[in-house]
N, C-alpha and C positions, 0 to 999 in steps of 0.2 A: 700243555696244561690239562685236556681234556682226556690223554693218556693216565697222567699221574691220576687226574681224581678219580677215573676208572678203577687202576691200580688199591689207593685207597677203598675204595667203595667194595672190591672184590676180597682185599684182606679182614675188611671189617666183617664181610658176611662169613669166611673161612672160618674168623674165631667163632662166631656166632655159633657155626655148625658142631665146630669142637664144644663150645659150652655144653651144647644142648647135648650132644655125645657124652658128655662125663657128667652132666647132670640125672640120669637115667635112673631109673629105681626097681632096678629087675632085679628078681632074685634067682641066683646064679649056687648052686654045687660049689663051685669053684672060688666062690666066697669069701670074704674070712668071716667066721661065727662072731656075730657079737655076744653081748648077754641077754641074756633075758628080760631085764626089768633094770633101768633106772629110775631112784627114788629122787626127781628136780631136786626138791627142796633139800634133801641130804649133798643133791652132787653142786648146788650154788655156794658161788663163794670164789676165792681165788686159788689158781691152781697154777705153778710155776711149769715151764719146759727144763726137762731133765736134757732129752734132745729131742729131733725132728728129721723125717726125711728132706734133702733139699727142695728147696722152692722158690721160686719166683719173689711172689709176696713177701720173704722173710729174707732175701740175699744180706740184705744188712743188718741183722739182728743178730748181736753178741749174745741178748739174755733176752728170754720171751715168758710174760706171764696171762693169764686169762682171768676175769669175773667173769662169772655166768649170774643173773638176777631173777628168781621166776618173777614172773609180770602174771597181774589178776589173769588174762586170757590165756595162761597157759603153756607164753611163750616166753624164752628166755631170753633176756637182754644179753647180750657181748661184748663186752670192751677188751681190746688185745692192747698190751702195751709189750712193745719191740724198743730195748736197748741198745744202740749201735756202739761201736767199740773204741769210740770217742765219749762214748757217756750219756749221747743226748737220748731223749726218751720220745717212741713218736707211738700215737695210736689207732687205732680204728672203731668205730664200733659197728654193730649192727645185730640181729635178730637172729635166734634161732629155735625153730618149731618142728614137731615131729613128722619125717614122712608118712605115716600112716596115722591116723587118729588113735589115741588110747595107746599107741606103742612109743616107750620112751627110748631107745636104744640106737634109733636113726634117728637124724635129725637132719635138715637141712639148714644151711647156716648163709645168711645174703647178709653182704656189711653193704652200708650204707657211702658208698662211691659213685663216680660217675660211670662206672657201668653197667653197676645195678641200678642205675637210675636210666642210662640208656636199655637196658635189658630187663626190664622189669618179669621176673618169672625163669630169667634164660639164667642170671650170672647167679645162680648159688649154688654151695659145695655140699659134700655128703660131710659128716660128721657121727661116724660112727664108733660106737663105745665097745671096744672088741674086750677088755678086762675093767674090772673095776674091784678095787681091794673091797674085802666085808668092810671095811670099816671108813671107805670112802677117802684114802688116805693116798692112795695110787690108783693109775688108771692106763689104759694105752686106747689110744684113738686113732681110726685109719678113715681106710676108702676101699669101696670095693675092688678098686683097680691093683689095690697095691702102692700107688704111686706116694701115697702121704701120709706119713706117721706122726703119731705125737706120742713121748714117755712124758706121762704128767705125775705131777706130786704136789702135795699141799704145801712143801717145803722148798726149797730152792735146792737144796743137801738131800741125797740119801745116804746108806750105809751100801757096799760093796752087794751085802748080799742081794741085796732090795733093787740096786740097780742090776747082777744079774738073772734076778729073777723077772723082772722085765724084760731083761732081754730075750730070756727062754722062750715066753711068752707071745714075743713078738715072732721069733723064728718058728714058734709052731705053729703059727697062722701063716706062715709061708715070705714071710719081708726079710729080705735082704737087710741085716743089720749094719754089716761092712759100711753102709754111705750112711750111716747117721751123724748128722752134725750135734755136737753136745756143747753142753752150755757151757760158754769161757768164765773162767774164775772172777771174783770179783774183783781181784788183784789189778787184772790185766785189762780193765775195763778204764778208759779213758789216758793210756800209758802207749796210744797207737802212735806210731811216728808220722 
């Protein structure tokens, strides 16, 4: 017994380290550029997943949408709602504030779980805005690692062009478009055997 809870206690600090690893805020050459300037109040509202790079957190998500809320202090409210391909609808929410004061283009994103309640400080993501349409209508969001993509749109549909002009987008920032998961049609959306 006193094996396994070591065992436990040693895996817990491993993720720990990892968090704190990919929670980092260096700026890196090797980068992907975000933009300059997001306007909250323009980019609040709801924004559908066109696709995603794989992930943990989303293994079961057939369709994935986002609210962002500004909040008096600055900070934006998050509620993610994940589709699974049975139909049910599951959510999360939580907070998200700029890494750096005065700069909207990073942002750090903590949802409100049991391990950001164990981790307070350790468990939150980068959330960066590497395109955003003039017109606030498309968007692609990563991570410095590379590791996590989002193609967003205000719409659940885009037009051919629109979706390969995201893509371009994304491969000039250097992501691997090949593993993107994309959103399964509505059709086929609670039609799982």
């Amino acid at each position: 017994m006193k094996i396994r809870h070591s065992l436990q206690i040693a895996a817990l600090a491993m993720v720990t380290l990892l968090m704190a690893g990919c929670a980092s805020s260096r700026e890196d050459s090797m980068d992907p550029k975000t933009v300059d300037h997001v306007d909250l109040k323009r980019y609040q509202g709801t924004w559908y997943e066109l696709a995603r790079m794989p992930m943990f957190f989303q293994r079961k998500c057939a369709q994935s949408q986002a609210h962002y809320a500004l909040k008096d202090d600055g900070t934006i409210a998050v509620t993610n709602r994940c589709r699974t391909i049975e139909g049910k609808w599951e959510e999360a929410t939580g907070t998200a504030s700029p890494q750096i004061p005065g700069k909207t283009d990073k942002l750090w994103v903590v949802f409100d779980n049991w391990f950001s309640r164990l981790l307070p400080g350790v468990a939150k993501g980068d959330y960066w805005v590497l395109y955003l349409g003039d017109d606030y209508k498309t968007a692609l969001v990563g991570n410095p690692s590379r590791k996590y993509l989002w193609l967003l749109s205000r719409t659940a549909h885009v037009s051919e062009q629109t979706k390969n002009e995201l893509l371009s987008k994304a491969q000039q920032q250097g992501y691997d478009t090949t593993k993107l998961i994309w959103r399964v049609d509505d059709s086929k959306i609670g039609k799982a055997n």
